[in-house]
C-alpha positions in Angstrom: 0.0 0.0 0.0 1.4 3.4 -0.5 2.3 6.0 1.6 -0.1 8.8 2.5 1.6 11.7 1.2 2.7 9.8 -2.2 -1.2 9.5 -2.9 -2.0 13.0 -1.7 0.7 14.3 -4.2 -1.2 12.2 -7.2 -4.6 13.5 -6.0 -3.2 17.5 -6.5 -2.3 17.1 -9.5 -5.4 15.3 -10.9 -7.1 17.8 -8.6 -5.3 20.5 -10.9 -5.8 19.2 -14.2 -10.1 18.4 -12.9 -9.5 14.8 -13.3 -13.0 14.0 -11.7 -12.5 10.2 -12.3 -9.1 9.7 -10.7 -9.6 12.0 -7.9 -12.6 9.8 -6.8 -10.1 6.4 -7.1 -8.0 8.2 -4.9 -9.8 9.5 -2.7 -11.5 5.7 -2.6 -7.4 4.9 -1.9 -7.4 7.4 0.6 -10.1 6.2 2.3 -8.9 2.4 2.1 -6.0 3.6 3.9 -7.3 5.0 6.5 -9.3 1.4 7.4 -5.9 -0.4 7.0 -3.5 -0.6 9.4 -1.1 2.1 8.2 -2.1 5.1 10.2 -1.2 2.9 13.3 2.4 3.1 12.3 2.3 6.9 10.8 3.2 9.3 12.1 1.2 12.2 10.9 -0.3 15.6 12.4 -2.9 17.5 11.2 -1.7 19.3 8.5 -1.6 15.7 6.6 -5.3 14.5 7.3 -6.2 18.3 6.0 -4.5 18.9 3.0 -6.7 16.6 0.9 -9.8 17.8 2.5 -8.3 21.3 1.4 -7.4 19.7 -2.4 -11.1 18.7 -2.9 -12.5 21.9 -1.4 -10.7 24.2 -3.8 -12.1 21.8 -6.7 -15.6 21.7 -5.1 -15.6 17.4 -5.2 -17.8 17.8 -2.0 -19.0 14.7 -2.3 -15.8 13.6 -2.1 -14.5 15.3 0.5 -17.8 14.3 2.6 -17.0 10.5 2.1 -13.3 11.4 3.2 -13.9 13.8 6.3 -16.3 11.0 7.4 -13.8 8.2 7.1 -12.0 10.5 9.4 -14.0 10.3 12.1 -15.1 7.3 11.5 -11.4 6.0 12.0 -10.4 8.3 14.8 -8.5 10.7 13.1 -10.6 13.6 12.5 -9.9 17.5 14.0 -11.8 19.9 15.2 -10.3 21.6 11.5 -11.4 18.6 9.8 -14.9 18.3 10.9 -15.1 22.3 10.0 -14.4 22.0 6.7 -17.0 19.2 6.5 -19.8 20.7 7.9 -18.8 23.4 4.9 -18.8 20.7 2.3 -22.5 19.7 3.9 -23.8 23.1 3.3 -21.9 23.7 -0.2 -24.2 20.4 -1.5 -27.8 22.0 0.1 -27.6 19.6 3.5 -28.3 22.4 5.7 -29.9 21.0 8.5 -27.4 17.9 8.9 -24.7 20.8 8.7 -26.5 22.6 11.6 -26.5 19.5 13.8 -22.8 18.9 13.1 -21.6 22.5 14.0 -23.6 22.9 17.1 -21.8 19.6 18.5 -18.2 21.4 16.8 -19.2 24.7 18.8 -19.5 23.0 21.9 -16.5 20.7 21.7 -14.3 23.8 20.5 -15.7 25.4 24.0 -14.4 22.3 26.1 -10.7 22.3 23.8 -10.4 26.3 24.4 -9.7 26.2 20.5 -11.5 30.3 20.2 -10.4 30.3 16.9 -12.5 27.3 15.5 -15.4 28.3 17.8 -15.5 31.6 15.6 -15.4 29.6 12.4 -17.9 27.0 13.2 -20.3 29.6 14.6 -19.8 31.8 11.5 -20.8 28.7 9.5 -24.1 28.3 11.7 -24.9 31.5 10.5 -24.1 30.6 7.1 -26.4 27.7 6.9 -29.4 29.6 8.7 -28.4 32.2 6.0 -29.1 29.6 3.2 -31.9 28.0 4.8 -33.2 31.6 4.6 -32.4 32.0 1.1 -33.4 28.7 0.0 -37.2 29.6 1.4 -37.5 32.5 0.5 -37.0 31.5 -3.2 -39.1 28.7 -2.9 -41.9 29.6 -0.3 -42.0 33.1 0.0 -45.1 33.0 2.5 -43.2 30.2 4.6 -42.8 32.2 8.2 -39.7 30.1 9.0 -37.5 31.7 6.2 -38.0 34.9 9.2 -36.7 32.5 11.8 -33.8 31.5 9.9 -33.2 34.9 8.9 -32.7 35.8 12.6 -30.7 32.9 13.9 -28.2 34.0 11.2 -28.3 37.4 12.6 -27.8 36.0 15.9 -25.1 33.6 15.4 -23.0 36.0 13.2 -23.0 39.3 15.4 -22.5 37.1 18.8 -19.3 36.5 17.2 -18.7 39.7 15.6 -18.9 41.6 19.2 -16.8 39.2 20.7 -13.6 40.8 19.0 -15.1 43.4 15.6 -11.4 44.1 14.2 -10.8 40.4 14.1 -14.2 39.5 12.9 -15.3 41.5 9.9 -16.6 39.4 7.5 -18.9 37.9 10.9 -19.9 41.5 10.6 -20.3 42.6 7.4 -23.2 39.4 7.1 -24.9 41.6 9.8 -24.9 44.3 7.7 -26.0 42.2 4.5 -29.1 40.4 6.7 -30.1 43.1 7.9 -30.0 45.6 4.8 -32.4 42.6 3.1 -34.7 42.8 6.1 -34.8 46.6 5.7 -35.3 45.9 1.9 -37.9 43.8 2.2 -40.0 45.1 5.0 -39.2 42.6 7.6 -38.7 44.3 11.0 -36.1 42.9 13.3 -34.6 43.6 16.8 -32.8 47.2 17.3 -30.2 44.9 19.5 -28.0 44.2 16.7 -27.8 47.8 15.7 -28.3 49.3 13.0 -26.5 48.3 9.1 -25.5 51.8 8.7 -23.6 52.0 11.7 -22.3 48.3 11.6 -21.1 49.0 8.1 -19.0 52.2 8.5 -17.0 50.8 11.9 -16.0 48.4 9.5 -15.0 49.6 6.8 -13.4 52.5 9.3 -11.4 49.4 11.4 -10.0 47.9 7.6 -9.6 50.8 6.0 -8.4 53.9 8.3 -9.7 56.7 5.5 -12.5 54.6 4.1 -10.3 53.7 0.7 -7.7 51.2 -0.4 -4.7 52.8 -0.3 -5.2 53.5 3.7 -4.2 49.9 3.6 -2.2 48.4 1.1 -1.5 45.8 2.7 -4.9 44.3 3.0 -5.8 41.0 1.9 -8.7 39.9 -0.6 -11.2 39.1 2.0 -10.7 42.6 3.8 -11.1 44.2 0.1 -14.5 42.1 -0.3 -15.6 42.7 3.3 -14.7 46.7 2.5 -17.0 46.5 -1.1 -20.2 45.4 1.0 -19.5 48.0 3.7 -19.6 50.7 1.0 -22.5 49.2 -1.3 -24.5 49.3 2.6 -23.6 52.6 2.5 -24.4 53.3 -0.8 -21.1 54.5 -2.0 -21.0 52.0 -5.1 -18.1 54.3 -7.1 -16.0 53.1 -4.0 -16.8 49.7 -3.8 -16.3 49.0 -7.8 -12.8 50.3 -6.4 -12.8 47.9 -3.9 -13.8 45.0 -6.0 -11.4 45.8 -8.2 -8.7 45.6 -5.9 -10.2 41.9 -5.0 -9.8 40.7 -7.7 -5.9 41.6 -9.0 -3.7 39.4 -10.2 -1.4 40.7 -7.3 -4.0 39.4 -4.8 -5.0 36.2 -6.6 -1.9 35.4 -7.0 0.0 36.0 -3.5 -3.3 34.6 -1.6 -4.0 31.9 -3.7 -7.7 32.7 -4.6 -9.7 31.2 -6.9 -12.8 30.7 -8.4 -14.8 29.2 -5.2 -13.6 32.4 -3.4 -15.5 34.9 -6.2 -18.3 32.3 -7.1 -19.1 33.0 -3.0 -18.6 36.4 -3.4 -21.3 37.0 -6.1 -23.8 34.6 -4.6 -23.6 36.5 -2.0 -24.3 40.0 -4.0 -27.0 38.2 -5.5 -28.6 36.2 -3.4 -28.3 38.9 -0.1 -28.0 42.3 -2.1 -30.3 41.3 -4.2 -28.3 42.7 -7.4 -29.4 43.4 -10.4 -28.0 44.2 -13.8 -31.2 46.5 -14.4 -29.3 49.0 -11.9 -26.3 50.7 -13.9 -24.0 50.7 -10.2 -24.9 47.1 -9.4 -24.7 46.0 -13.1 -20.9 47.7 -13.0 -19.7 45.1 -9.7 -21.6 42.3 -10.7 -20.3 41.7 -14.6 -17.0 42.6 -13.5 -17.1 40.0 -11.0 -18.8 37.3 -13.5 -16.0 38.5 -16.3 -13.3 37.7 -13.4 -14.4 34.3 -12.4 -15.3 33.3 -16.2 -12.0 33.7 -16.6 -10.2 31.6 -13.2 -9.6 27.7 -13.6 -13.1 26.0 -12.0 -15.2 29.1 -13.2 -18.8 29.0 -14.1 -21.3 31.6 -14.9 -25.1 31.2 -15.1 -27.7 33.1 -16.5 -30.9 33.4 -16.6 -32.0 36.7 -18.3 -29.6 37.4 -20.9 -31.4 39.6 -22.8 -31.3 41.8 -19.7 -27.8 41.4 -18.9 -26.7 41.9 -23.0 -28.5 45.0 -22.6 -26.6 45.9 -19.6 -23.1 44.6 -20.5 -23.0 46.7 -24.1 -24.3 49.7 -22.4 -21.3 49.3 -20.2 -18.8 48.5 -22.5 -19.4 52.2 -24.4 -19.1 53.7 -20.8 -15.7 55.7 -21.3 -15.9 55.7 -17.7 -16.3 52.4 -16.7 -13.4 51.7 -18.4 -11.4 54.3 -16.8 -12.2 52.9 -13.6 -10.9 49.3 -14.8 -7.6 50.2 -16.8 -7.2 49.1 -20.3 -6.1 45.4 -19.2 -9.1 44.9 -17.1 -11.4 46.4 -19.6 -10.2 43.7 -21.9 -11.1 40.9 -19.8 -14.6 42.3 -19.5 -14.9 42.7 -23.7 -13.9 39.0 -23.7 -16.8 38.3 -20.9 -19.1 40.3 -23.2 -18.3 38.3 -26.4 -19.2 35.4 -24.5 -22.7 36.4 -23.4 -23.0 37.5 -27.1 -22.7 33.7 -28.5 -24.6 32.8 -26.2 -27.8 34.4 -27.6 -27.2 31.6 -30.3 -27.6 28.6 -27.9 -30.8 26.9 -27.2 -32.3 23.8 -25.4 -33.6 20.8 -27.2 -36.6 19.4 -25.7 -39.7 17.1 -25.8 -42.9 18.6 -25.7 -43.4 18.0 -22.4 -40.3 20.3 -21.5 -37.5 17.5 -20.9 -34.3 18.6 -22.4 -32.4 16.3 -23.8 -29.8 18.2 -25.0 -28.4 21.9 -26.6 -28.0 22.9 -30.2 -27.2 26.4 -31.4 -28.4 28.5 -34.5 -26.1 29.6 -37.7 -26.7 31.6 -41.1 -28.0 28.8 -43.7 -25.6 30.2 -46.0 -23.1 29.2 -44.1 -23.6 25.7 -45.3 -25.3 26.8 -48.3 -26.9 29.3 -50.9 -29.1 26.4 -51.8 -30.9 26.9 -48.6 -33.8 28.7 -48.5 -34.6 29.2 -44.8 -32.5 31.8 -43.0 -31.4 30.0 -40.3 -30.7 26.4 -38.9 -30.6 24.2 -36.0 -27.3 22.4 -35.0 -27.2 19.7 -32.6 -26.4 16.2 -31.9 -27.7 13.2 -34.1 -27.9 11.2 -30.9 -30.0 14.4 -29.3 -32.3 14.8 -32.3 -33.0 12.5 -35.2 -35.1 10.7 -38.2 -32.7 7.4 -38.0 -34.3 4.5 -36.2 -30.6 3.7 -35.4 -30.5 6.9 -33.2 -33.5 7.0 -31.8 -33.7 3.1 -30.1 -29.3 2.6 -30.6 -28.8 -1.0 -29.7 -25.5 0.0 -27.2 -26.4 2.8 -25.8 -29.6 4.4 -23.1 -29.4 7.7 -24.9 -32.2 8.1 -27.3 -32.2 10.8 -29.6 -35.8 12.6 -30.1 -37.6 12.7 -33.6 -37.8 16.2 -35.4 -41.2 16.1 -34.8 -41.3 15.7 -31.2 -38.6 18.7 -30.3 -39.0 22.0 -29.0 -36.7 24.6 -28.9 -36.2 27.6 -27.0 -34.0 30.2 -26.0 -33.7 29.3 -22.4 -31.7 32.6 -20.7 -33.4 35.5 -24.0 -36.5 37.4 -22.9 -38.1 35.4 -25.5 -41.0 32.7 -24.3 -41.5 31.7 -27.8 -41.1 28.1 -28.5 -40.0 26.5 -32.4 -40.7 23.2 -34.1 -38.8 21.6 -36.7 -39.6 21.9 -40.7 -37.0 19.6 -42.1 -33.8 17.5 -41.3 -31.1 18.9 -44.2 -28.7 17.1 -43.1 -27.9 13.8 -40.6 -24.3 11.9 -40.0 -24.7 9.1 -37.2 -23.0 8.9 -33.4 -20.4 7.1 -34.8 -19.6 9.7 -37.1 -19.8 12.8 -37.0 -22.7 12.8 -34.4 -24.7 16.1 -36.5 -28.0 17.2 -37.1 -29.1 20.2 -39.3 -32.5 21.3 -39.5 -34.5 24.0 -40.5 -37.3 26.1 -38.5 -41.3 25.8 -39.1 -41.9 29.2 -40.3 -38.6 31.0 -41.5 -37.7 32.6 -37.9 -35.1 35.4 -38.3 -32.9 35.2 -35.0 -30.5 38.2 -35.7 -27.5 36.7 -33.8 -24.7 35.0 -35.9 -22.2 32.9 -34.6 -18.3 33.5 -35.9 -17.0 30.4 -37.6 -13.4 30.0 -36.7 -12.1 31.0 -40.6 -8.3 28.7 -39.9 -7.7 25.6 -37.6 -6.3 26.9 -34.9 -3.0 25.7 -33.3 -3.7 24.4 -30.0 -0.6 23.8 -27.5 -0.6 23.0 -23.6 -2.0 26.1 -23.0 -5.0 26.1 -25.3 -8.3 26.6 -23.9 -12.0 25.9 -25.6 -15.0 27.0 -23.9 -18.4 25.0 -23.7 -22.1 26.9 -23.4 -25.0 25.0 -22.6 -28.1 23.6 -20.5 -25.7 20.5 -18.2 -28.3 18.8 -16.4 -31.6 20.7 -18.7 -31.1 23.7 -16.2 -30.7 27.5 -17.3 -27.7 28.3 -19.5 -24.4 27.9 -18.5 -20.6 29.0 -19.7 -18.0 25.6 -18.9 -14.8 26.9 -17.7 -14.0 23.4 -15.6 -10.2 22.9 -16.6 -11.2 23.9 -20.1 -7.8 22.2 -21.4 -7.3 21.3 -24.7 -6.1 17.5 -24.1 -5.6 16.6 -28.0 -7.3 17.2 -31.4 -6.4 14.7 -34.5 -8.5 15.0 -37.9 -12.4 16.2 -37.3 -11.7 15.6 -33.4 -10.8 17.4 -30.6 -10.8 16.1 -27.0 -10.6 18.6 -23.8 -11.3 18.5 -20.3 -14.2 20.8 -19.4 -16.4 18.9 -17.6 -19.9 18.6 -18.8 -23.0 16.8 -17.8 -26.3 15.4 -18.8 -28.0 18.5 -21.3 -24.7 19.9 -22.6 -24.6 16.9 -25.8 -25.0 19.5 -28.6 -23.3 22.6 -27.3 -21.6 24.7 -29.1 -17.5 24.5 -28.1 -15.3 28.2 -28.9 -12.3 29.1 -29.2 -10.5 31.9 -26.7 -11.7 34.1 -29.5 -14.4 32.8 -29.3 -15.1 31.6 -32.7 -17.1 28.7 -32.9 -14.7 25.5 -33.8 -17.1 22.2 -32.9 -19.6 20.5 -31.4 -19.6 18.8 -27.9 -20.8 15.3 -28.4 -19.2 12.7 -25.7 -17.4 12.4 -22.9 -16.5 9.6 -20.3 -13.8 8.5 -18.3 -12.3 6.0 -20.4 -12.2 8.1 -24.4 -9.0 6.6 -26.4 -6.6 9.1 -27.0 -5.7 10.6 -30.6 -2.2 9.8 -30.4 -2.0 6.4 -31.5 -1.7 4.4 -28.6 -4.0 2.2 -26.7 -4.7 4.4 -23.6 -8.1 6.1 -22.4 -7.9 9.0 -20.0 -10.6 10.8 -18.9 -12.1 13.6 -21.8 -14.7 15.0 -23.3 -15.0 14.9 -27.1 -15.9 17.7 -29.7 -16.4 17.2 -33.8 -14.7 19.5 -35.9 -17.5 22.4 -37.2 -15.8 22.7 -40.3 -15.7 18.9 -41.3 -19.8 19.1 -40.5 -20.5 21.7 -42.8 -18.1 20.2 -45.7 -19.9 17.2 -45.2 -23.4 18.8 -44.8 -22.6 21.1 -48.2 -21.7 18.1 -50.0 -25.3 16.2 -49.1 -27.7 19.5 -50.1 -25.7 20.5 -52.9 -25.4 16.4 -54.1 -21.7 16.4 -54.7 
């Protein structure tokens, strides 16, 4: 059996490279380990049994880290640390109330260890699951009066801790200010004993930030910067907190303190979910695509939307806001024209449904001429044979579960536009099997015009180990999503291309781009054991994308009958 640390080492680096599949055998290694008799003889502190719980946490494999923490104590070797960051993982997958039961009995053994510091972080995380319970209700069953109830044990939990010591507990504090700024928002009256947000908000952006701006403390660290941005936005100073945010999120910071995309995704869940931003409000709109242009851009990143009709509309005013991109420096205004591009293609994305609104599967729209003049509709549907089809073969495949829909059963919409409007298949154009090129091309009933053209990448480009594609699409049938997972290019050969962004149930059919983002294939598999271009006889774990421009040579060579 080998040693710990030797397996700890592996599980970084497939950590790293988002290797779901082989962090799970290792973690299952891990694990087997721990049951064996090889602790007995080890001679390891805490630091050891953390680290992978740390690995997986930064990679958001919760699950993962739930089995492992709970092997742990299972075998007698868990910390007070250990069983923090566990109760964490509980609450990141939505078990709130299991996570509330394990951090009361954390609170009270930290009492009888003296261990203050781990009191303060297991209470602040009672506050955070009361605050999601909150959250979670109040999106759900608005009328429910418990949300109110777990709106004020959140309160509770994080000020008790904030008074106890308010220069060492900000960001206990600054959730004060956030609870009770929603309350105040939303008509819900709560007790005068915490004080009032106003108050709570300038001490503490006063005890970070001397003169109430950045450079009273260059030395601060990224959480004191975010803590400082919600202080002002309380206040209502948003020109200041856009300054704050934006010192947040340097490279400088990233870099030196390690942060990455679990540390912003947190950051604007909290601004939306708490705040209550929205990108109808030109000084919220500023923060909030700034943030989402940041963490599109980290390792792990994902961005969601729902309206993006509304947030396009937001995101070009802002990008001719002279400004705006003063405030951000030419560099960072960059980044946020690359974010907008993105939210541009992906007005060309839709979801491929049944008619009784089960997706199985994205597709995109592109010119007809594209493929050719011969066309006469305006547009076209791409997607995956094995997502939508006329073959028999595709639609009940002998080796496979996944049954592709007929044309005449699919709807499809534009999921994140403010468009409700659903479309129906006239006519398949073109159709190359799974084991092929894994395309369908149809046309619309009724000649739609959608406006939006995608790019077609003109050249093939030249991928190396730093190439990146990116992925839009409907994983799991939910609202549209960008892929940034470990986006690596892995290899590409002929009409294929494999990469690592993870994708799940829904995305089959989604449109993979470029770091242009020109449009350069079509997502169509993925699995843990895909053989490799090069030749050999290995597998690894990838996802799979078909050349665009091989589809639409082959499509123009069936409509024209070459």
């Amino acid at each position: 059996m080998r040693e710990w640390n030797d397996i700890i080492a592996e599980l970084e680096t497939a950590a790293n490279e988002f290797d779901r599949l082989l962090v799970g055998k290792l973690t299952d290694e891990l694990i087997e380990w721990l049951r064996s008799d090889q602790p007995v003889n080890s001679a390891l502190g805490e630091n050891e049994w953390i680290r992978p719980l740390n690995i997986l946490k930064g990679r958001r494999y919760f699950d993962l880290l739930v089995r492992l923490a709970e092997a742990l104590r299972q075998t007698g070797y868990s910390t007070l640390k250990s069983r923090r960051i566990f109760a964490q993982a509980l609450i990141e997958l939505g078990l709130l109330t299991t996570a509330i039961d394990v951090l009361e009995r954390l609170s009270v053994d930290c009492l009888e260890a003296a261990n203050d510091s781990e009191y303060s972080e297991a209470r602040g995380l009672l506050g955070r699951a009361y605050k999601q319970t909150f959250v979670e209700l109040t999106n759900s069953q608005p009328a429910n009066p418990t949300f109110q109830h777990n709106l004020i044990l959140a309160i509770q939990e994080y000020h008790a801790i904030y008074q106890s010591d308010p220069e060492k507990h900000y960001w206990h504090g600054i959730n004060v200010v956030a609870l009770l700024k929603w309350a105040e928002r939303n008509g819900v009256t709560i007790s005068a004993e915490f004080g009032t947000p106003d108050a709570l908000a300038s001490n503490t952006l006063k005890s970070l930030f001397p003169d109430g701006f950045y450079e009273s403390n260059p030395e601060a660290d990224p959480w004191q910067c975010a803590t400082a941005a919600e202080a002002c936005i309380a206040l209502g100073d948003y020109e200041t907190a856009l300054k704050f945010v934006l010192a947040y999120t340097a490279d400088k910071l990233r870099e030196k303190f390690n942060i990455d995309a679990f540390e912003y995704a947190s950051t604007l869940r909290q601004l939306e979910e708490i705040w209550q931003f929205s990108p109808d409000d030109d000084h919220q709109s500023r923060i909030l695509h700034l943030l989402r242009s940041v963490l599109l851009g980290q390792e792990g990143g994902q961005v969601n939307l729902t309206s993006l009709g509304r947030e396009l509309k937001s995101v070009n005013e802002l990008s001719e806001d002279m400004n705006f991109e003063a405030v951000l420096g030419t560099e960072r205004f960059k980044s946020f024209r690359w974010y907008r591009k993105g939210l541009q293609r992906a007005a060309s994305v839709v979801k491929v449904s049944n008619r009784m609104d089960e997706c199985f599967g994205t597709g995109f729209v592109i010119k007809a001429s594209l493929i050719s003049e011969k066309i006469a509709s305006q547009w076209v549907l791409v997607t995956n044979a094995h997502v939508m089809s006329e073959e028999e073969a595709e639609r009940n495949p002998v080796n496979s579960t996944t049954k592709a829909l007929h044309p005449s059963q699919v709807i499809v919409t534009f999921e994140a536009r403010d468009d409700p409007s659903e479309y129906t298949i006239e006519e398949v154009l073109f159709s190359s099997g799974r084991g092929k090129l894994d395309c369908t091309i149809a046309t619309f009933t009724g000649n739609p015009d959608f406006q939006d053209e995608l790019p077609i990448t003109k050249i093939h480009p030249i991928f190396d180990n730093d190439s990146r594609v990116y992925i839009i699409g409907h994983p799991k049938g939910g609202g549209l999503s960008f892929s940034l997972h470990d986006n690596k290019v892995l290899g590409h050969q002929d009409h294929l291309l494999h990469y690592r962004a993870p994708t799940e149930g829904g995305s089959s059919g989604s449109p993979v781009f470029t770091d242009d983002w020109d449009l350069f294939a079509v997502h169509h598999a993925g699995g843990g054991h895909i053989p490799k271009l090069d030749g050999s006889d290995e597998t690894y774990a990838a996802n799979e994308g078909i050349a665009f421009r091989a589809i639409l040579d082959a499509a123009r060579d069936v409509i024209e009958g070459e």
